[in-house]
N, C-alpha and C positions, 0 to 999 in steps of 0.2 A: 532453462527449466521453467516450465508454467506450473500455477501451482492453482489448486481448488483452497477455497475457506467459505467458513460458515457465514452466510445472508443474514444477520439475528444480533440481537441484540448488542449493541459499543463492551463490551471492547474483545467479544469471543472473534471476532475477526482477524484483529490485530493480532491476538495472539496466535491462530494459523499461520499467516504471516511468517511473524518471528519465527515459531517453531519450524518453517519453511525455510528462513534464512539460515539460522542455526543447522540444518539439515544438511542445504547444499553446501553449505562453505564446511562439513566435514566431510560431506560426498566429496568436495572440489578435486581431489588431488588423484580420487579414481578415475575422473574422465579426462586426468593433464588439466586441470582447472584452477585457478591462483585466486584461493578463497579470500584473501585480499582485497578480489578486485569484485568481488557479488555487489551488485546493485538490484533495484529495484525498477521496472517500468508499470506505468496501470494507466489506466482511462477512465477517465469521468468520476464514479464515486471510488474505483480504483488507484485512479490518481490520488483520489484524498486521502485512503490508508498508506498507501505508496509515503506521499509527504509528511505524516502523522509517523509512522516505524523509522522515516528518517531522523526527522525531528528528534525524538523520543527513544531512542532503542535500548534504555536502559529504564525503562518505564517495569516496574512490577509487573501492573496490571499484563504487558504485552506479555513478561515472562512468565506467565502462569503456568504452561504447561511443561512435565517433566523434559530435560533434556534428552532428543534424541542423542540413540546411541551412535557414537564417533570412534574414528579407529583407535585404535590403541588406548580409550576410554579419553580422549580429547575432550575439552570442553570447549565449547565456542560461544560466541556474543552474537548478540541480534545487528550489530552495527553494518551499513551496509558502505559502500563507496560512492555511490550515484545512487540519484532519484530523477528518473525520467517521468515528468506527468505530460499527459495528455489532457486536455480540456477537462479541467480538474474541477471538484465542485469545492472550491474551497467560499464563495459567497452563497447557502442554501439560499436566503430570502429574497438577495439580488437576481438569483436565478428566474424563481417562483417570481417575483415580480415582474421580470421580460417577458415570460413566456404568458403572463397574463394582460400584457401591453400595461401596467400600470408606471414601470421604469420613467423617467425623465431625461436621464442623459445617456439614454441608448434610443435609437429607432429599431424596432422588426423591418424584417424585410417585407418588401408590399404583401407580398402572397400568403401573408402570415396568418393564421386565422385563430384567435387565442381562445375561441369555444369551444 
């Protein structure tokens, strides 16, 4: 399942998210799906929420939003099984530093142009 969340403000994101987690693992069992097994994959700042809802999934803040509705009135948790990140930003100002060639124990690649 791909799922859309809000661009805006820490921490309305996460809480798409969850409420997204919490969704499909009560969806899981309509499409033969073993809510158990829901994980997470994301890329780049993706990735960061991805490892953050891992981390975390008992975080208030994520659970803000009311419980989607679940069969037989089921309540479910934000927990997932896996976190797949993709070139995740988990360093902002090491990043912002590379790409500005200011880094020391990294090199750019020649063709790198940081203007």
């Amino acid at each position: 399942v791909a799922i859309d969340f809000r661009t805006c403000a820490y921490p309305a994101s996460l809480a798409d998210i969850h409420y997204a987690v919490r969704w499909a693992k009560g969806e899981a069992p309509s499409w033969n799906g073993v809510p158990e097994c829901i994980g997470l994959l994301g890329t780049s700042s993706g990735a960061h929420q991805a490892m953050l809802l891992g981390l975390r999934p008992g975080d208030p803040r994520y659970a803000v939003l009311p419980p989607p509705p679940g069969p037989q009135g089921a309540v479910v948790d934000g927990t997932v099984s896996y976190v797949i990140m993709l070139s995740p930003v988990m360093d902002p100002l090491g990043r912002y530093q590379y790409a500005k060639g200011r880094r020391t124990d990294v090199k750019p690649p020649a063709d790198f142009n940081a203007e």
